[in-house]
PDB file of N, CA, C and O in Angstrom:
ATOM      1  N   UNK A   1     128.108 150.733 -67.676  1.00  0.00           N
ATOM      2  CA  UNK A   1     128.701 151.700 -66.774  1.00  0.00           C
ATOM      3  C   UNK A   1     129.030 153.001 -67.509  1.00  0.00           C
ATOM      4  O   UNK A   1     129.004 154.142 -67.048  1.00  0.00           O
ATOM      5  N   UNK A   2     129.406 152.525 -68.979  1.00  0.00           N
ATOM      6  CA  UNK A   2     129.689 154.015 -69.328  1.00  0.00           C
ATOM      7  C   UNK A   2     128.694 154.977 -69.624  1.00  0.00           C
ATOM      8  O   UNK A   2     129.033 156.160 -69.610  1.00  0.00           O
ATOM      9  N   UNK A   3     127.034 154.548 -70.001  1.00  0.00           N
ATOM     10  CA  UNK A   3     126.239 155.351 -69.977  1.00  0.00           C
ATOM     11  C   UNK A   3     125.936 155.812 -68.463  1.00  0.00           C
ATOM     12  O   UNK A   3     125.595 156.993 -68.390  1.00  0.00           O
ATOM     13  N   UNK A   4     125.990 155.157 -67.314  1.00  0.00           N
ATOM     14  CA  UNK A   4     126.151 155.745 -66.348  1.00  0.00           C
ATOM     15  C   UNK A   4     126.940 157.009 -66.253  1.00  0.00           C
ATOM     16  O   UNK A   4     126.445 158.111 -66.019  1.00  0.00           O
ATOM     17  N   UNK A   5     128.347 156.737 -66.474  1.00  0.00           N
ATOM     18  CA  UNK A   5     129.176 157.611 -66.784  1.00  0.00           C
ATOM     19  C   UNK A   5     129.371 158.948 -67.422  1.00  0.00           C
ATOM     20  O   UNK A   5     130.068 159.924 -67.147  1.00  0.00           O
ATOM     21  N   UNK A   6     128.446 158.636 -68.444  1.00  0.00           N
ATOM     22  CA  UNK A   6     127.516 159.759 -69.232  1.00  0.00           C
ATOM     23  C   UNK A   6     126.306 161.179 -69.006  1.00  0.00           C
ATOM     24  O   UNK A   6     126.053 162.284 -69.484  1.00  0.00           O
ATOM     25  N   UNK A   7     125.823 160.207 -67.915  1.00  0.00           N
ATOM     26  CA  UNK A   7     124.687 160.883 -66.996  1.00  0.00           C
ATOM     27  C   UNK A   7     125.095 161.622 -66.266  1.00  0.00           C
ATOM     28  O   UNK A   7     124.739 162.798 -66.198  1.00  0.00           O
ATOM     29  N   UNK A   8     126.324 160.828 -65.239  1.00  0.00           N
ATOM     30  CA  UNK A   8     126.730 161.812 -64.550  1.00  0.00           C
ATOM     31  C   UNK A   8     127.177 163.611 -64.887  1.00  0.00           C
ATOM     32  O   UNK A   8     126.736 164.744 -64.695  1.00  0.00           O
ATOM     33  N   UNK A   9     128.304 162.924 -65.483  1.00  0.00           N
ATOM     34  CA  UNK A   9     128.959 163.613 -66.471  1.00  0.00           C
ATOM     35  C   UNK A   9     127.628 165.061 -66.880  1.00  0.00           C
ATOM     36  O   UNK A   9     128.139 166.181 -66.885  1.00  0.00           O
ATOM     37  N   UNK A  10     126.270 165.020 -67.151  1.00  0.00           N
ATOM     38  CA  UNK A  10     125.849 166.030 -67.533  1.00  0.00           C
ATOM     39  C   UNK A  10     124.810 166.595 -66.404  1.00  0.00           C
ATOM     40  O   UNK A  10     124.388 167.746 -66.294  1.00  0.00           O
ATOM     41  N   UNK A  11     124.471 165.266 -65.463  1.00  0.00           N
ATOM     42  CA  UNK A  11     123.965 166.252 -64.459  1.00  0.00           C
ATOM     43  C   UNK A  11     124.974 166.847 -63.816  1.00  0.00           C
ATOM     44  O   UNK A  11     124.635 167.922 -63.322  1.00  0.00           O
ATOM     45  N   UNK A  12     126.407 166.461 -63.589  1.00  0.00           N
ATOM     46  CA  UNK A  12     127.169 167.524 -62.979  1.00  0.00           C
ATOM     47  C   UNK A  12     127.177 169.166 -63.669  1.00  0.00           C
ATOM     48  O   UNK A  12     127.341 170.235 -63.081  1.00  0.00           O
ATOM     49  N   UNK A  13     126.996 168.964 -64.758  1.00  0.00           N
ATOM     50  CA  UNK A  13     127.109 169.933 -65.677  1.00  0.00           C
ATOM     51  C   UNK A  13     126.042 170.916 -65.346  1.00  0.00           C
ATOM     52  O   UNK A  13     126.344 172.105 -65.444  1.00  0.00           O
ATOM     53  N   UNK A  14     124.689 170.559 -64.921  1.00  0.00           N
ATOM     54  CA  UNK A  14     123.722 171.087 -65.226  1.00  0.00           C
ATOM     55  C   UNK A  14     123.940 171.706 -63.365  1.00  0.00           C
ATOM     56  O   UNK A  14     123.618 172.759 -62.815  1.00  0.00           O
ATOM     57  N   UNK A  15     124.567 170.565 -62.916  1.00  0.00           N
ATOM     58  CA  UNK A  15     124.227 170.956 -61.278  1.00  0.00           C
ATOM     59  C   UNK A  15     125.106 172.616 -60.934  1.00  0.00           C
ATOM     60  O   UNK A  15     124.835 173.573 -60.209  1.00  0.00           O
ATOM     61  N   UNK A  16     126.257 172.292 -61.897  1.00  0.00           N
ATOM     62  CA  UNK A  16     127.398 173.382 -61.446  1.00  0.00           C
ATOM     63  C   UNK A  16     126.876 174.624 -62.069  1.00  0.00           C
ATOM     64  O   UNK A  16     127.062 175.728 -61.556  1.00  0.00           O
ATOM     65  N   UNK A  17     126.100 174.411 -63.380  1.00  0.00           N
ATOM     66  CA  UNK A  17     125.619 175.907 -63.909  1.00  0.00           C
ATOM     67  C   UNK A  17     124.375 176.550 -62.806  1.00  0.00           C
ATOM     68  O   UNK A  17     124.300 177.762 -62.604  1.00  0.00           O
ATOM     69  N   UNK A  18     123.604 175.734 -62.263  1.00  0.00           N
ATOM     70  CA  UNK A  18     122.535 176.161 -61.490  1.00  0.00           C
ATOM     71  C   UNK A  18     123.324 176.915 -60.194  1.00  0.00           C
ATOM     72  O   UNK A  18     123.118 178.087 -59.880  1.00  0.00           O
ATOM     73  N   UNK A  19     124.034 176.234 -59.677  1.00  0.00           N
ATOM     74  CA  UNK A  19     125.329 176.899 -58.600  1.00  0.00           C
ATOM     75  C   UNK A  19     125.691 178.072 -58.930  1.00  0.00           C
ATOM     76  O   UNK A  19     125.629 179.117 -58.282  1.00  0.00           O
ATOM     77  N   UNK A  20     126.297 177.752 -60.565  1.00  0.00           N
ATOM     78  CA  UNK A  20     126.980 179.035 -60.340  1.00  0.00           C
ATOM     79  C   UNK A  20     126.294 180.801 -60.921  1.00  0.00           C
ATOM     80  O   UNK A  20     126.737 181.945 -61.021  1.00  0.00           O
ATOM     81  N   UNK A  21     125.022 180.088 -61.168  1.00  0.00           N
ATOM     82  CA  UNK A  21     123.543 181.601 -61.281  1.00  0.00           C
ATOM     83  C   UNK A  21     123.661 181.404 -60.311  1.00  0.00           C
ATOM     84  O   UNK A  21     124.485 182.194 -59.851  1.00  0.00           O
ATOM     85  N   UNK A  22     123.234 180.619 -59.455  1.00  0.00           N
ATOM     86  CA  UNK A  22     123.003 181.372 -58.047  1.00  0.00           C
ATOM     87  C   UNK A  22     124.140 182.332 -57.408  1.00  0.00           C
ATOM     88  O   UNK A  22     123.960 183.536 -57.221  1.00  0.00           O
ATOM     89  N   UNK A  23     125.041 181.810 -57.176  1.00  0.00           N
ATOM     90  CA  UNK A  23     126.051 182.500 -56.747  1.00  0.00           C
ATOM     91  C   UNK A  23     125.923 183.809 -57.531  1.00  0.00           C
ATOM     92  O   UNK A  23     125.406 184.842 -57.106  1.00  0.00           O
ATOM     93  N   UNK A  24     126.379 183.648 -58.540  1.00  0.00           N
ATOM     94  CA  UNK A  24     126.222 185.054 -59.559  1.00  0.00           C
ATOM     95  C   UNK A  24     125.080 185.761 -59.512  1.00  0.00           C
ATOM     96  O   UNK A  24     125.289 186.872 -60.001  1.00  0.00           O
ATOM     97  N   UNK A  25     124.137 185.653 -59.205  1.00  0.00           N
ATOM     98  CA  UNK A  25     123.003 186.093 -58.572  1.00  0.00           C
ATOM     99  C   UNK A  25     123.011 187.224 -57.480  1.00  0.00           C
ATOM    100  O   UNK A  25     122.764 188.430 -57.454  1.00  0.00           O
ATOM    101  N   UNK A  26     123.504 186.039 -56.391  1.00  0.00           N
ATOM    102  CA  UNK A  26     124.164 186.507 -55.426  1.00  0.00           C
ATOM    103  C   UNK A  26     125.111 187.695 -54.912  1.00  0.00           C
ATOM    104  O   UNK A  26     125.120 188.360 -53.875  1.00  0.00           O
ATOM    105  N   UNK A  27     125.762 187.687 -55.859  1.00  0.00           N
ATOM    106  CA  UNK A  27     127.141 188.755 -55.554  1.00  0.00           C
ATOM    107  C   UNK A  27     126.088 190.140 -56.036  1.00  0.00           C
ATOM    108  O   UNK A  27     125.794 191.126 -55.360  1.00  0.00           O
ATOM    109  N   UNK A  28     125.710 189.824 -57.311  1.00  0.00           N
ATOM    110  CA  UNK A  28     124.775 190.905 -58.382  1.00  0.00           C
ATOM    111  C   UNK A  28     123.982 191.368 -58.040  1.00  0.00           C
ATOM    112  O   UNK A  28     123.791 192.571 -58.218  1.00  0.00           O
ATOM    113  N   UNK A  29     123.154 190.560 -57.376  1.00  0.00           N
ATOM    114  CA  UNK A  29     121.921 191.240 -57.058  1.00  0.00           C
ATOM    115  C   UNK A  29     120.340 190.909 -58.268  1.00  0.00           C
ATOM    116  O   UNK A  29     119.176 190.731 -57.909  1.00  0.00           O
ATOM    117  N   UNK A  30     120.734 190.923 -59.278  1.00  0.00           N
ATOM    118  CA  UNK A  30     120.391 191.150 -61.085  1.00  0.00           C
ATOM    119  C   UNK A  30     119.416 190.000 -61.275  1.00  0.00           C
ATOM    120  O   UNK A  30     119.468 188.770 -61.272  1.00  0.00           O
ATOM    121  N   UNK A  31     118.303 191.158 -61.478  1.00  0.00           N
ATOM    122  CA  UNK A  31     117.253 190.074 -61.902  1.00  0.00           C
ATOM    123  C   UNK A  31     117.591 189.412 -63.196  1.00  0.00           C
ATOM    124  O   UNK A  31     116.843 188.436 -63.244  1.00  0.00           O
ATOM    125  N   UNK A  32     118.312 189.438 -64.241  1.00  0.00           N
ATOM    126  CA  UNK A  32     118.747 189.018 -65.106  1.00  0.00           C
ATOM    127  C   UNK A  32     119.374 186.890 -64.663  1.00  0.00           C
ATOM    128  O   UNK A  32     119.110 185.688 -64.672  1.00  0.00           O
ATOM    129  N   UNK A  33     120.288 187.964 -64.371  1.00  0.00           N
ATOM    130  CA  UNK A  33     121.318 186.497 -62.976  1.00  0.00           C
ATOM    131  C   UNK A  33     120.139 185.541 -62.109  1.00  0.00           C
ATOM    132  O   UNK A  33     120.094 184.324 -61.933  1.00  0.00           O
ATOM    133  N   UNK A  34     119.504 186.301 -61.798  1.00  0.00           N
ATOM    134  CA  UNK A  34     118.108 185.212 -61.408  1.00  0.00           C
ATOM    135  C   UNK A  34     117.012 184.374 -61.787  1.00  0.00           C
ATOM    136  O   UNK A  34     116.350 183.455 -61.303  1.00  0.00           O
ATOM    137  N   UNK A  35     117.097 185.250 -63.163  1.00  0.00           N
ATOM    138  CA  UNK A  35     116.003 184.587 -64.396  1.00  0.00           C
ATOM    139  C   UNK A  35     117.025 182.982 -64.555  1.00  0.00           C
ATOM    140  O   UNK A  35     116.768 181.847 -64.153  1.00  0.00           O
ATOM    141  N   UNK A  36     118.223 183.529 -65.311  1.00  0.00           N
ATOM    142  CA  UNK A  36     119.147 182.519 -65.547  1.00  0.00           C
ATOM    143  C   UNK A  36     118.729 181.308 -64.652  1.00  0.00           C
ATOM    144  O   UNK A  36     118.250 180.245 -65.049  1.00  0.00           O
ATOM    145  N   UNK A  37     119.044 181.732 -63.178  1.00  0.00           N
ATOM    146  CA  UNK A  37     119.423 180.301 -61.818  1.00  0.00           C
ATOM    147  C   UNK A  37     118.154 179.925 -62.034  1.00  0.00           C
ATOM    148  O   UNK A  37     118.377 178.783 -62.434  1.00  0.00           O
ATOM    149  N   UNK A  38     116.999 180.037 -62.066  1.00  0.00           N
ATOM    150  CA  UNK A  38     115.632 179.740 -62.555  1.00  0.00           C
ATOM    151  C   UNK A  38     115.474 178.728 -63.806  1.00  0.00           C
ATOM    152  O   UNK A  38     114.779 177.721 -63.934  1.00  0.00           O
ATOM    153  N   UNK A  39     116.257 179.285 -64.562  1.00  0.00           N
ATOM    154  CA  UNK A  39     115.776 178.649 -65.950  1.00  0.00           C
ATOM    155  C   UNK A  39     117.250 177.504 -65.850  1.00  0.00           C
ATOM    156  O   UNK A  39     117.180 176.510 -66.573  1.00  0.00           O
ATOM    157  N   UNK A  40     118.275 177.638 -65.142  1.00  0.00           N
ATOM    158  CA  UNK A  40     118.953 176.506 -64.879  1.00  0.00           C
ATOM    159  C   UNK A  40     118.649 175.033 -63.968  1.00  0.00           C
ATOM    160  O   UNK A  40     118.900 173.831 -64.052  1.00  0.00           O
ATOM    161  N   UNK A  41     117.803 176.173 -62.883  1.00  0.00           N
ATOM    162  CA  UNK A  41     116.785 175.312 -61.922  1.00  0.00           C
ATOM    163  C   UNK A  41     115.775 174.285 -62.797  1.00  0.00           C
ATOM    164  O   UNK A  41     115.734 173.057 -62.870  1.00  0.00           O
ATOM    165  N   UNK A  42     115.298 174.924 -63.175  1.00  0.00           N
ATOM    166  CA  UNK A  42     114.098 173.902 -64.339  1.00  0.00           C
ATOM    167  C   UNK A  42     114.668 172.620 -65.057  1.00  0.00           C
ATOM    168  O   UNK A  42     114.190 171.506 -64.846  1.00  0.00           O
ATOM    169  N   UNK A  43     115.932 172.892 -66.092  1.00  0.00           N
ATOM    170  CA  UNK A  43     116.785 172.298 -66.453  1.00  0.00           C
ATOM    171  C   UNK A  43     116.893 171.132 -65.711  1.00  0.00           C
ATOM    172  O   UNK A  43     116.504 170.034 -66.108  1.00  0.00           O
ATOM    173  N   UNK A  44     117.512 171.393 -64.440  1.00  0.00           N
ATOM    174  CA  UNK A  44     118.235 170.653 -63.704  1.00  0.00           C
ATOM    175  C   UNK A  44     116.885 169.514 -63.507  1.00  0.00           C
ATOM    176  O   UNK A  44     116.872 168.317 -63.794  1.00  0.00           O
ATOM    177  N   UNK A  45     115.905 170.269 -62.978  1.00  0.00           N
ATOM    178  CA  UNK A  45     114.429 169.180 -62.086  1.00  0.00           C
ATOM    179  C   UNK A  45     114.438 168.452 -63.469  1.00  0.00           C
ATOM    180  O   UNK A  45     114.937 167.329 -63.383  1.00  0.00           O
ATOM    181  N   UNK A  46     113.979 168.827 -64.826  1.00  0.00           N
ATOM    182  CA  UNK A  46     113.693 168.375 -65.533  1.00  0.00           C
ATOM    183  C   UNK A  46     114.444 167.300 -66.008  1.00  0.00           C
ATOM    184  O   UNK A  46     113.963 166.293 -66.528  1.00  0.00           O
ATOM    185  N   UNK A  47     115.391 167.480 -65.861  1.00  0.00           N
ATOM    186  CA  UNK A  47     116.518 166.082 -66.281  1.00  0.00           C
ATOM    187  C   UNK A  47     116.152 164.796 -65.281  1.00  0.00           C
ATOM    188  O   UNK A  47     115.785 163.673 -65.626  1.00  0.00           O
ATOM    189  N   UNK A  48     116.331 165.228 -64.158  1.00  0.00           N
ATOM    190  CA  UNK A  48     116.519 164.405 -62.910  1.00  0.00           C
ATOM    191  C   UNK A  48     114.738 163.504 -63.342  1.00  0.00           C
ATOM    192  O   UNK A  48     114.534 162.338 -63.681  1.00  0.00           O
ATOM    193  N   UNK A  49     113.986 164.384 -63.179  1.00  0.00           N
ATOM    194  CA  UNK A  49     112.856 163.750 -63.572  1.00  0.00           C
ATOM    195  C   UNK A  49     112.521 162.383 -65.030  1.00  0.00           C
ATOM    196  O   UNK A  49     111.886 161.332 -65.117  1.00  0.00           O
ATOM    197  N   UNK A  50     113.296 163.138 -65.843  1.00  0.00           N
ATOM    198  CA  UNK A  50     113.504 162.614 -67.179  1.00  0.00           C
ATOM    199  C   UNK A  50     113.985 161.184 -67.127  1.00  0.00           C
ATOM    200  O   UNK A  50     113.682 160.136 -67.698  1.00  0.00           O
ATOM    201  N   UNK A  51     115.050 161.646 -66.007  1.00  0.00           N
ATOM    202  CA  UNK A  51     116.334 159.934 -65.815  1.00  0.00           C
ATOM    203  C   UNK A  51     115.733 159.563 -64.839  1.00  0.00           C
ATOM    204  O   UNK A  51     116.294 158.549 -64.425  1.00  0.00           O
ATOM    205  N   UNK A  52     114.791 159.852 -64.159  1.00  0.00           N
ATOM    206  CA  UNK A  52     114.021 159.591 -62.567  1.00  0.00           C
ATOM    207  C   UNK A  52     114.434 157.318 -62.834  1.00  0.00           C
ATOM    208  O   UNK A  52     115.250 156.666 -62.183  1.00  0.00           O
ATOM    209  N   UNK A  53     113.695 156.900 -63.732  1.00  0.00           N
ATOM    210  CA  UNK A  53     113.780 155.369 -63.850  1.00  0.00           C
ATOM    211  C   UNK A  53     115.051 154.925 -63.805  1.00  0.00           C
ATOM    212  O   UNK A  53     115.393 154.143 -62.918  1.00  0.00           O
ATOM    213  N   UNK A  54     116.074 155.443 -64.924  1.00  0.00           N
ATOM    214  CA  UNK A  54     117.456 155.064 -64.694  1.00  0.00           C
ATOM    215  C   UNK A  54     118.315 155.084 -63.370  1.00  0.00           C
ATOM    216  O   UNK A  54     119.019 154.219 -62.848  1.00  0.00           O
ATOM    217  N   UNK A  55     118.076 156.084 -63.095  1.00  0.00           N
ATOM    218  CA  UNK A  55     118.469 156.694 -61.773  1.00  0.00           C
ATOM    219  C   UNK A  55     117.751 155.494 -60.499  1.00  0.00           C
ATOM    220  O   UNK A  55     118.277 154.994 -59.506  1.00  0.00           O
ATOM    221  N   UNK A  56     116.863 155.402 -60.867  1.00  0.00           N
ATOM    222  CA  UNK A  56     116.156 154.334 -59.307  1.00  0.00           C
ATOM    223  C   UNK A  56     116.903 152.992 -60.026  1.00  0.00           C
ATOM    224  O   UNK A  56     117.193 152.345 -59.020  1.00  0.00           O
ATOM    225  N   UNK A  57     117.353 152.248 -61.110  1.00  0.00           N
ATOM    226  CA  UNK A  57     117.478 151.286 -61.738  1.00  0.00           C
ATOM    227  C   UNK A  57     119.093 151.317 -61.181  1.00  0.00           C
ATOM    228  O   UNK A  57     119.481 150.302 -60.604  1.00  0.00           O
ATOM    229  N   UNK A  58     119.876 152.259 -61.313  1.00  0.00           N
ATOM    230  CA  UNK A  58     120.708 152.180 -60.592  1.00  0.00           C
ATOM    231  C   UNK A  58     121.173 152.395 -59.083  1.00  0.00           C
ATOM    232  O   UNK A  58     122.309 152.220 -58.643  1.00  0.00           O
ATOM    233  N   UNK A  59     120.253 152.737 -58.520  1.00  0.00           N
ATOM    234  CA  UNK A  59     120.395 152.687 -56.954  1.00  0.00           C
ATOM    235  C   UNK A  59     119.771 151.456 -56.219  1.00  0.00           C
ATOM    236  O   UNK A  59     119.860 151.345 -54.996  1.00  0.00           O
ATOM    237  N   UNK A  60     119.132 150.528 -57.009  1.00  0.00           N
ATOM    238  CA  UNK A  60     118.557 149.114 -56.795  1.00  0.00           C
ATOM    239  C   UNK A  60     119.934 148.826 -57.267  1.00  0.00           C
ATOM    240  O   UNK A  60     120.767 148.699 -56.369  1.00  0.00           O
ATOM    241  N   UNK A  61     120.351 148.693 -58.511  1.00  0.00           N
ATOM    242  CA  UNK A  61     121.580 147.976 -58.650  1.00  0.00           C
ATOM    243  C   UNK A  61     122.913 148.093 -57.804  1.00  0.00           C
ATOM    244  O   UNK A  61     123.988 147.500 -57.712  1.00  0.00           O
ATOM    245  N   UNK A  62     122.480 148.816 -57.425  1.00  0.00           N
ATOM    246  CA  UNK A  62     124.049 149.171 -56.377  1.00  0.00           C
ATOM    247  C   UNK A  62     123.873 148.948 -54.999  1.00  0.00           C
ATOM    248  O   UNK A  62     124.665 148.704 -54.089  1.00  0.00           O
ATOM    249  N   UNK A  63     122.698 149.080 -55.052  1.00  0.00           N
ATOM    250  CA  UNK A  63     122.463 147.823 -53.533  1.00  0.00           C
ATOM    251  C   UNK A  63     122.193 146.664 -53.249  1.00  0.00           C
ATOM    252  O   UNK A  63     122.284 146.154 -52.132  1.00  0.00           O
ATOM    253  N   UNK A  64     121.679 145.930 -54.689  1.00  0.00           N
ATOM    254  CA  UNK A  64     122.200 144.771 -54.769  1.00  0.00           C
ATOM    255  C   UNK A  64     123.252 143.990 -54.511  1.00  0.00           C
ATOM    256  O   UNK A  64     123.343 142.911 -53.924  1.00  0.00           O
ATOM    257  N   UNK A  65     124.208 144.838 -55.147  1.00  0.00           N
ATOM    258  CA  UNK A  65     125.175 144.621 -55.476  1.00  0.00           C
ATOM    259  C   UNK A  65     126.040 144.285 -54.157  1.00  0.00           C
ATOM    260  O   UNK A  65     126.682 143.255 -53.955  1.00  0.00           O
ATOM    261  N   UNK A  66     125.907 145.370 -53.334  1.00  0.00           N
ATOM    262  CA  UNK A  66     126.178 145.205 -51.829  1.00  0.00           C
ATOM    263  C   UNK A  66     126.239 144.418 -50.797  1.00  0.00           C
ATOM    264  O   UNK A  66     127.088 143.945 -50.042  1.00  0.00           O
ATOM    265  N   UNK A  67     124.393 144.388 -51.070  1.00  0.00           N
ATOM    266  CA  UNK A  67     124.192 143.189 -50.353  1.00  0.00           C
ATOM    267  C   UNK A  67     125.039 141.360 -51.075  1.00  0.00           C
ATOM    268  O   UNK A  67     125.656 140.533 -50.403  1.00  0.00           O
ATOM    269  N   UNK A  68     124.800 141.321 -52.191  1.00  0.00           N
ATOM    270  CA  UNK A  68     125.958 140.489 -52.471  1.00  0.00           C
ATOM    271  C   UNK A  68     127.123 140.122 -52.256  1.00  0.00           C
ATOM    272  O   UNK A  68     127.550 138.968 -52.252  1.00  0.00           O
ATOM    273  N   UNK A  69     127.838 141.358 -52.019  1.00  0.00           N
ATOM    274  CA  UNK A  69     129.111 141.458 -51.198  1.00  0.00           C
ATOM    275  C   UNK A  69     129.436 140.836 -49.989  1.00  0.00           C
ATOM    276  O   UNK A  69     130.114 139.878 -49.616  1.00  0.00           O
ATOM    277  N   UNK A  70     128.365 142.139 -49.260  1.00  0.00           N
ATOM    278  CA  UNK A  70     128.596 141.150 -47.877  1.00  0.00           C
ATOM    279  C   UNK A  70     128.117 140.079 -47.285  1.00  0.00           C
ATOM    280  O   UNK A  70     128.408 139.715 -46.145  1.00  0.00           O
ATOM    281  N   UNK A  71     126.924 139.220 -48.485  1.00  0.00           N
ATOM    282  CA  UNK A  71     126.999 138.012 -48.376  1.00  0.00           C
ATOM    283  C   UNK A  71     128.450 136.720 -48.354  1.00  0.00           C
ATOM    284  O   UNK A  71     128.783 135.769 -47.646  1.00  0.00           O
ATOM    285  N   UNK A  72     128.870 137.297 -49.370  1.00  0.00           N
ATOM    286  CA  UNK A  72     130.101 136.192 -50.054  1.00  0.00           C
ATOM    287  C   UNK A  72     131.180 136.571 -48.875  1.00  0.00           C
ATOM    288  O   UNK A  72     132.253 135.980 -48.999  1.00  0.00           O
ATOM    289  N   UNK A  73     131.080 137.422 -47.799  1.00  0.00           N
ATOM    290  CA  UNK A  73     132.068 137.944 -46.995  1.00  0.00           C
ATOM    291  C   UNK A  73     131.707 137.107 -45.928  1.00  0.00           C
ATOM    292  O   UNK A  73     132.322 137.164 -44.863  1.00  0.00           O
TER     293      UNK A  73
END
């Protein structure tokens, strides 16, 4: 769980910087500010892609898990 914990932990990271070029983008106008949300954008796909297996390994596990539940219920 705690490498779970871990993951999160940096795609939030990656999710909030892509947010916040955009936004900053946004207000600016600045192709600069846009290059950025771009090259945060990439970042972001690229991770998600990277953990793509972990990520499905835990959404099987957590519906397992579920369904287990409301078996024993």
């Amino acid at each position: 769980m705690a490498d779970y914990k871990g993951m999160l932990a940096e795609l939030a990271e990656l999710a909030t910087e892509e947010q916040a070029m955009f936004t900053i983008y946004g207000i600016t106008k600045s192709d600069e500010a846009f290059d950025r949300f771009l090259d945060a954008r990439e970042r972001l796909s690229k991770w998600i892609v990277g953990h793509a297996a972990v990520i499905d390994e835990a959404i099987t596990e957590r519906k397992y898990n579920q369904m287990l539940n409301e078996e024993v219920r």
